[in-house]
C-alpha positions as CSV (number, residue, x, y, z in Angstrom):
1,X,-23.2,-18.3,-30.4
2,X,-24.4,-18.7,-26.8
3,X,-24.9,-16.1,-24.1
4,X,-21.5,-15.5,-21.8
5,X,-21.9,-17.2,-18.2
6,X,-21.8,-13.5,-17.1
7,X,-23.3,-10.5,-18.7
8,X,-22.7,-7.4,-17.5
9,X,-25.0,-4.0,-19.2
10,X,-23.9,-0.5,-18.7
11,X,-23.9,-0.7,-14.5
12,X,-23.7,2.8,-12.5
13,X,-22.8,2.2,-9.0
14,X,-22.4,4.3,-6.0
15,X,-21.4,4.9,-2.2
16,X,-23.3,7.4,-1.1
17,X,-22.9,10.7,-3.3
18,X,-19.5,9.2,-4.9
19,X,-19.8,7.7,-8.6
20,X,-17.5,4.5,-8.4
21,X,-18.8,2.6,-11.6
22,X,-19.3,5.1,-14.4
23,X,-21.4,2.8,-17.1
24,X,-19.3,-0.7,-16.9
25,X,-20.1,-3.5,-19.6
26,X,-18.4,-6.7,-19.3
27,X,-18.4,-10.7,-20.5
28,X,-17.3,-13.4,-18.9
29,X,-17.5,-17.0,-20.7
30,X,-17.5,-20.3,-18.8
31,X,-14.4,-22.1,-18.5
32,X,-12.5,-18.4,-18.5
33,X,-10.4,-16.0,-16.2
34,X,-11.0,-12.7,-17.1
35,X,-8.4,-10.3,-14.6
36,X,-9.9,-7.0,-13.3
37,X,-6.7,-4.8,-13.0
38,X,-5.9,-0.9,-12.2
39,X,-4.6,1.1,-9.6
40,X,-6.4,1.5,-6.2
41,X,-9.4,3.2,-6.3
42,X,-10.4,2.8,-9.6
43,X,-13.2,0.2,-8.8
44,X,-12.3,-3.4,-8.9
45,X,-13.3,-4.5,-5.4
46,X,-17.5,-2.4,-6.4
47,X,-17.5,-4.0,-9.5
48,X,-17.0,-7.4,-7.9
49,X,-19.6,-6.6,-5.6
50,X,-21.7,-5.1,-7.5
51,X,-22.0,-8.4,-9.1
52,X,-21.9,-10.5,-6.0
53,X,-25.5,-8.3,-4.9
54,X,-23.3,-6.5,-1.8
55,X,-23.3,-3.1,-3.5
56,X,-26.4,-3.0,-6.2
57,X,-25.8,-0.6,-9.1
58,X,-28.3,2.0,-9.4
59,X,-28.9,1.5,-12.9
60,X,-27.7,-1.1,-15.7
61,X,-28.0,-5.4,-15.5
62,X,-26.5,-7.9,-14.1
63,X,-27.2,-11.1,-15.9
64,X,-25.9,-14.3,-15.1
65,X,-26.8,-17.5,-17.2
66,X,-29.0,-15.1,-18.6
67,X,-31.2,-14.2,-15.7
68,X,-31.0,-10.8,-14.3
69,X,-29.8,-10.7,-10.6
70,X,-31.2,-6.9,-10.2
71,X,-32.9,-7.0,-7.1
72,X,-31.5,-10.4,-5.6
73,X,-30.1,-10.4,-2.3
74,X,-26.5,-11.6,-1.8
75,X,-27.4,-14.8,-0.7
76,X,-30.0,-15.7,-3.7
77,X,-26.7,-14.7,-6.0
78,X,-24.7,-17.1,-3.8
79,X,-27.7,-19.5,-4.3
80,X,-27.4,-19.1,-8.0
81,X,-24.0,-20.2,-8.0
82,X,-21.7,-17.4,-7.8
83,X,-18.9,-17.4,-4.6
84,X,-16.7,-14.9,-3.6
85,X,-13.0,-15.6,-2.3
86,X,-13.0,-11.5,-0.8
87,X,-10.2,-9.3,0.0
88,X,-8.4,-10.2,3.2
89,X,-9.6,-14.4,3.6
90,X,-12.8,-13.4,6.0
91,X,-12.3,-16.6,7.2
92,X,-13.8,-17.2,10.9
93,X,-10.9,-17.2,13.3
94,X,-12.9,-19.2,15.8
95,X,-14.0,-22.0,13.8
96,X,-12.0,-24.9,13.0
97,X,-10.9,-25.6,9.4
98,X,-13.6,-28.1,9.2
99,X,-16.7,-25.4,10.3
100,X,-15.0,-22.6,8.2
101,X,-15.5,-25.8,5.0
102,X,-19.2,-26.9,6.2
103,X,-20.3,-23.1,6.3
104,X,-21.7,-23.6,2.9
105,X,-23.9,-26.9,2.9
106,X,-26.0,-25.6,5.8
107,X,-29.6,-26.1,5.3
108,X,-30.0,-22.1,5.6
109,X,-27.6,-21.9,2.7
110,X,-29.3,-24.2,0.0
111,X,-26.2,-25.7,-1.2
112,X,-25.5,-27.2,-4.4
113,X,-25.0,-30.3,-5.6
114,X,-21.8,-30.7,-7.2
115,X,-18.0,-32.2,-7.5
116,X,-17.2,-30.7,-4.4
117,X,-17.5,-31.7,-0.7
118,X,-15.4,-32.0,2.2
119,X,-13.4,-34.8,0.8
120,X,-13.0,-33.1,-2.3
121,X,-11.6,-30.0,-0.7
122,X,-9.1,-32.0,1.5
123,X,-8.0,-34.1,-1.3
124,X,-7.6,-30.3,-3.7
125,X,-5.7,-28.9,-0.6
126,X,-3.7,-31.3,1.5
127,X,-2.6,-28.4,3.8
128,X,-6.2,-28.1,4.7
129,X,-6.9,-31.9,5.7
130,X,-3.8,-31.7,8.1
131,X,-4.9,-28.9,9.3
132,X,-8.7,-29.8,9.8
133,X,-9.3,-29.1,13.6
134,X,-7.2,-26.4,14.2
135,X,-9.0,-23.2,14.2
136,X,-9.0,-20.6,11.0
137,X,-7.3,-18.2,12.7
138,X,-4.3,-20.1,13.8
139,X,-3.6,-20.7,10.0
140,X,-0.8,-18.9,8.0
141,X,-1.9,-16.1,5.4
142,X,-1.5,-19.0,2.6
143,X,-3.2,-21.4,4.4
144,X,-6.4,-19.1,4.7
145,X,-6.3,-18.2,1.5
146,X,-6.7,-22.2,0.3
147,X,-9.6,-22.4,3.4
148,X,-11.1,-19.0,1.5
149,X,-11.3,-21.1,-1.8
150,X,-12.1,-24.0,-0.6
151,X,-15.2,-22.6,1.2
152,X,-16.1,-20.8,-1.8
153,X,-15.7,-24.1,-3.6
154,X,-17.8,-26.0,-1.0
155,X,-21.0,-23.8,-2.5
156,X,-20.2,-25.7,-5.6
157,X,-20.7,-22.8,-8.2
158,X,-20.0,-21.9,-11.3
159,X,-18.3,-18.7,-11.3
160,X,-15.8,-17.7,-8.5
161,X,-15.1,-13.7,-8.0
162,X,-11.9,-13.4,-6.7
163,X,-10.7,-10.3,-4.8
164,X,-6.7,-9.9,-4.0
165,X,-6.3,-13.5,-3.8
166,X,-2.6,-12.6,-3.6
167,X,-2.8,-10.2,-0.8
168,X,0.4,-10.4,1.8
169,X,1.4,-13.6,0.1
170,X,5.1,-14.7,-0.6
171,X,6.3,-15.2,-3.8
172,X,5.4,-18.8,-3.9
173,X,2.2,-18.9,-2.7
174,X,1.4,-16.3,-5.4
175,X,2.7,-18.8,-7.8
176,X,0.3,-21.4,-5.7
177,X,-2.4,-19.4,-6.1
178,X,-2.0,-19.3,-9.9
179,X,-1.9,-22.9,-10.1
180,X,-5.3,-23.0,-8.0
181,X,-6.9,-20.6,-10.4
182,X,-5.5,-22.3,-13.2
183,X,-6.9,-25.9,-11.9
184,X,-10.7,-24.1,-11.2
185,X,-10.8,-23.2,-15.0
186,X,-9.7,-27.3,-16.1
187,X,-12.8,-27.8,-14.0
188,X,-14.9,-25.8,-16.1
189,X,-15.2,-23.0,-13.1
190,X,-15.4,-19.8,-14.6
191,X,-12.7,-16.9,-12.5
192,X,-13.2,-13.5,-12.6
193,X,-9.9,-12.0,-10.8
194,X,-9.9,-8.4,-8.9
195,X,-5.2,-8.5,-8.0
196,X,-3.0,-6.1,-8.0
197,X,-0.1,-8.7,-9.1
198,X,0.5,-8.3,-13.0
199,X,2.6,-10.7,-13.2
200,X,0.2,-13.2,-11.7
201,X,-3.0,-11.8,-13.6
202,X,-0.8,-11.9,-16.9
203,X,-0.1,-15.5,-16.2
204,X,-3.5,-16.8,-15.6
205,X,-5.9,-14.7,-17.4
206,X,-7.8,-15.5,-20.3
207,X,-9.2,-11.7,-21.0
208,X,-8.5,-8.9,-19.3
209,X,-10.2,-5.7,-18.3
210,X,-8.7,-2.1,-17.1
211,X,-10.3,0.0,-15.3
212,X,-9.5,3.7,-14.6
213,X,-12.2,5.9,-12.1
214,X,-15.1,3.9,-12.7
215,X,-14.7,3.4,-16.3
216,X,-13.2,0.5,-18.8
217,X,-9.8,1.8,-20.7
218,X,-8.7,-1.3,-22.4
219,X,-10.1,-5.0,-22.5
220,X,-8.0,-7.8,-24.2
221,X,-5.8,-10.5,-24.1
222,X,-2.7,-9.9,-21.8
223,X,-0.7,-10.4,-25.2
224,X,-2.7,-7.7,-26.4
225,X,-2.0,-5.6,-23.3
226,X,1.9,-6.5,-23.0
227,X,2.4,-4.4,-26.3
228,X,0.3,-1.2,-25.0
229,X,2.7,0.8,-23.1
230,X,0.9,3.2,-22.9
231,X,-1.9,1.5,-20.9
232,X,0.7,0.0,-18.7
233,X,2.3,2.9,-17.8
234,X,-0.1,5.3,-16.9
235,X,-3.1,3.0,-16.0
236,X,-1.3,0.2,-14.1
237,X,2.0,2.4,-13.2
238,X,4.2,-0.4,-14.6
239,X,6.9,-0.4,-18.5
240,X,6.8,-2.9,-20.5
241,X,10.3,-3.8,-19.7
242,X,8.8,-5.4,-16.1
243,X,6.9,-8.0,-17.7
244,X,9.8,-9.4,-19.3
């Protein structure tokens, strides 16, 4: 059997005096979703960047195509070909859609060669390509949210961390998001998915993953999770009866 795409060994990781991740081990295949759900301020955003190299644990491995990232700075993770879609777009306002794109194939960034480039983008997103010289910040919430991929796809790597992708969206684009996530993984991207929308993470993950102060309280399929009340209840404050 080969090593997962993503290894992750026992990580402990802090802010300051306060314990977030409390001794976190986790897989991720290629080709997979795996979901990161619980309720706020259990630590799905530090996990994500604790991987990512923005918040380094203090002890434990990160391996990713079996080659440890301790010590790498964020942008020799990037490098590596992990991208993160973060929490709230971070798209630049004062670029145009086509800056916000080209952000990753600078010469300072090293980029990748790979299926995508601009025209792949536009073609994966038509909203974008109409959109192309207006500036980030004019977009709508769902429109960032596609620039926020597609940048993240413009590194061309081979897992994308995913933080709230969902965030503020209507009920649609949530559904649009899915079908973006869903697309990544026919492309052999690998997804690993920090949201707070069951219903979406239900519908698109492969695995998921619970977490509950710092520390892993299930891990399974989301049929595997549907049937633990239990854990739905007191962990992710939903019944059963809701994901019906």
């Amino acid at each position: 059997m080969s090593d997962p795409l993503l290894n992750v060994k026992d990580i402990h990781t802090y802010y300051g005096d306060s314990y977030v991740l409390q001794g976190i081990s986790m897989q991720l295949e290629a080709g997979r979703i795996v979901a990161i759900l619980g309720r706020n301020g259990m630590g799905k955003t530090t996990l994500i960047r604790s991987i990512a190299g923005l918040t380094p644990p203090r002890s434990g491995d990160v391996l990713f195509e079996g080659r440890l990232l301790r010590g790498c700075a964020p942008y020799a993770i990037a490098q590596r070909g992990i991208a993160l879609v973060p929490q709230g777009r971070r798209i630049f306002g004062s670029l145009t859609v086509r800056e916000n794109l080209l952000l990753p194939t600078s010469s300072l960034a090293r980029p990748r060669a790979g299926r995508w480039d601009l025209a792949a983008i536009l073609t994966e997103f038509p909203q974008l390509a109409d959109r192309i010289g207006n500036l980030g910040g004019a977009l709508s919430g769902g429109e960032q949210q596609m620039l926020a991929v597609g940048r993240a796809l413009m590194a061309n790597p081979t897992l994308v961390l995913m933080d709230e992708p969902s965030e503020g969206l209507s009920p649609r684009l949530v559904l649009h998001v899915g079908e973006i996530m869903k697309r990544l993984r026919e492309y052999g991207l690998a997804v690993m998915l920090v949201e707070q929308n069951l219903a979406l993470a239900m519908s698109v993950a492969d695995d998921i993953y619970v977490l509950s102060s710092g520390q892993l309280v299930f891990h399974g399929t989301p049929q595997q999770l549907a049937k633990e009340p239990h854990i739905l209840n007191q962990h992710l404050g939903v019944g059963r009866k809701e994901l019906q």
